[in-house]
N, C-alpha and C positions, 0 to 999 in steps of 0.2 A: 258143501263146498261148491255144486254145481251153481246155486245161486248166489255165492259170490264172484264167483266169475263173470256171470250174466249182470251181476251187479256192478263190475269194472270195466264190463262191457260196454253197457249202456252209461255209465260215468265218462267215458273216455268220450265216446262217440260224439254226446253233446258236449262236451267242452271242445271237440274240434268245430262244432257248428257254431262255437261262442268264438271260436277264434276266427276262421272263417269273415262272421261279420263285424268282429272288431277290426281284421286287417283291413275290409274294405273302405271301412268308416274313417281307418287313421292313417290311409295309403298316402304319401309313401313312403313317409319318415317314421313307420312304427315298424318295426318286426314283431312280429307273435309266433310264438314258439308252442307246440304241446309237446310235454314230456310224459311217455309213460314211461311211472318209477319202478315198476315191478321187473323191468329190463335194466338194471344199472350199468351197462357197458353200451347198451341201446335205444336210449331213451328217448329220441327225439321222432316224434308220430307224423307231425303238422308243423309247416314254418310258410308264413306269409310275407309277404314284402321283404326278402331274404336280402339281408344285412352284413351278416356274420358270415356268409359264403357256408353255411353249413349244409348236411344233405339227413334226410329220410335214415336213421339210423344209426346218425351221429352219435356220441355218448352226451353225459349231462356234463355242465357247468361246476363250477365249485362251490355255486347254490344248491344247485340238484343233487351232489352228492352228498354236502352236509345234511340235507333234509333227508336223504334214505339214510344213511347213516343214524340220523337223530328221529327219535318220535317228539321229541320234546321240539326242535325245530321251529321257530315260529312259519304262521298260517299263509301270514301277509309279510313282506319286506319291501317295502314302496321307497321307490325314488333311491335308490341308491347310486351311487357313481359308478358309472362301467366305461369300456372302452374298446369300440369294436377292432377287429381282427386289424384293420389297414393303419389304427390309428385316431380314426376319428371318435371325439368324448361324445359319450351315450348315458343316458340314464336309464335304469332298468328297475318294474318292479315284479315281483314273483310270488305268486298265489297256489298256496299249496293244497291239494284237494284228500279227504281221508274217505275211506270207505263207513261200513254204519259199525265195522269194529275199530275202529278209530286210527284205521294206518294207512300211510300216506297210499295213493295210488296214481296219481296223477300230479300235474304242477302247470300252468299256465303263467309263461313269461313274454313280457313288456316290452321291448327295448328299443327304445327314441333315441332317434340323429339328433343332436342339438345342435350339428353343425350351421343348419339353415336358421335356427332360433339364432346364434349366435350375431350372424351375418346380417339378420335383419334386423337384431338389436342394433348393431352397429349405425346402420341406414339411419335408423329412425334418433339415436342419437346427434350425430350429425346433420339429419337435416331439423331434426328441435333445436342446435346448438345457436347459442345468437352471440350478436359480439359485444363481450362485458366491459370493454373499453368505450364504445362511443357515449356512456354516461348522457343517455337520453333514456326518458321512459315517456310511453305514450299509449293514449287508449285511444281505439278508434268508434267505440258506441257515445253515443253522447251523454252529456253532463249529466249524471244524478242516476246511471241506470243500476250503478254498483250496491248505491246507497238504498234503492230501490227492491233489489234481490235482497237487500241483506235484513230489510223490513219483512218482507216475507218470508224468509228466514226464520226468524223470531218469532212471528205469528205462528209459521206449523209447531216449531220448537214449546210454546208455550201449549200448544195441544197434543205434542209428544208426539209428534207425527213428521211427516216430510210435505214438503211444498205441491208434489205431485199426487199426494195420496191425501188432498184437504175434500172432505164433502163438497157440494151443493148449496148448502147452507153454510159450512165454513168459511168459502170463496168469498159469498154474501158481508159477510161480518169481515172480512177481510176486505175488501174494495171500500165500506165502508171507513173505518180505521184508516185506506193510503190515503181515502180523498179528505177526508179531517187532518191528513197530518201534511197536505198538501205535495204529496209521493208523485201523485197522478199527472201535476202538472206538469214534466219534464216530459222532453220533447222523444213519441213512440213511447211511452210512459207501457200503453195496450199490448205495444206490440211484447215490449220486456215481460212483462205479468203472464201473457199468454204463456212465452216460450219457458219463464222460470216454471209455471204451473202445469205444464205438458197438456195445455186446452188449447181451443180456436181462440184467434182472437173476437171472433160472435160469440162465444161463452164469455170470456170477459165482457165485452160489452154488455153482455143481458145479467150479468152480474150486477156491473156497476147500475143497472136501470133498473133492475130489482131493488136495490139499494134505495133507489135516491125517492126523495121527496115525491118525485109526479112520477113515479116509474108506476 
């Protein structure tokens, strides 16, 4: 008995050093909570970036208590809808911790403001929004550079790979193939290739001169 104690001991301890440095990683819109479950009128050990206005001895939730309630209880319950105390929507997820005789002793929970997620979706909506009435479409890179990427494209695609993840030698066989298919002539033809292939443009260059006849 005495070393499951010291067992629930040193189980607790480190999951407050795991909350700890999660609160500080996900400050300020996460709360992190520990519960310890073996108190179920007192459960609350550890609270960081305090959300819920709760205090050091608070009781559990209506997660915490189905989980002492249940052994059966699931482990993990990620992302579900919450909603803190003022009002504002939260997502929360709750990770249940078992001793090495398989009952619960602990619970480490999650709970994000989405209220600033919301607000800057919003932002970012509005300023992406464009106006679908003035029936103009326009590109501002020049002629042939779409047709360009989408050559390159095909090329990784035919080696089951991505445009930024092509060999040394792939490049090679590839600068080969644009300048035969006359790709290259469009005007900053180097600079597009570079930026699709995530290289310098002196790596394309010493591509295509690898390539070519007096390279």
């Amino acid at each position: 008995m005495a070393n499951l104690r010291q067992e629930h001991k040193t189980l607790i301890a480190h999951l407050k050093q795991i909350a700890g440095a999660l609160g500080e990683t996900f400050a300020p819109f996460c709360e992190v909570v520990v519960h310890d479950l073996r108190d179920p009128e007192h459960t609350v050990v550890a609270i960081h970036n305090n959300l819920s206005a709760r205090e050091l001895g608070d009781p559990p939730t209506e997660v915490g208590l189905a989980r002492i309630d249940d052994a059966h209880f699931p482990e993990i319950v990620a992302n579900y809808a919450n909603r803190l105390p003022d009002g504002r929507q939260a997502k929360s997820t709750s990770i249940g911790l078992r001793d090495s005789k398989g009952h619960y002793v602990a619970a480490l929970c999650l709970n994000i403001d989405l209220t600033l997620f919301s607000a800057l979706e919003n932002v970012l909506h509005q300023f992406g929004a464009t106006n679908a009435g003035a029936n103009i479409s326009e590109s501002l890179e020049g002629g042939g550079a779409s047709a360009l990427r989408a050559r390159i494209d095909a090329f990784a695609a035919r080696l089951a790979t991505t445009p930024r993840a092509l060999k040394a030698e792939d490049r090679r066989a590839l600068m080969r193939e644009l300048k035969e298919s006359g790709s290259m002539e469009i005007r900053r033809a180097m600079e597009v290739a570079a930026l699709h292939l995530g290289v310098s443009r002196a790596t394309v260059y010493n591509d295509a001169k690898f390539d070519s006849p007096n390279g």
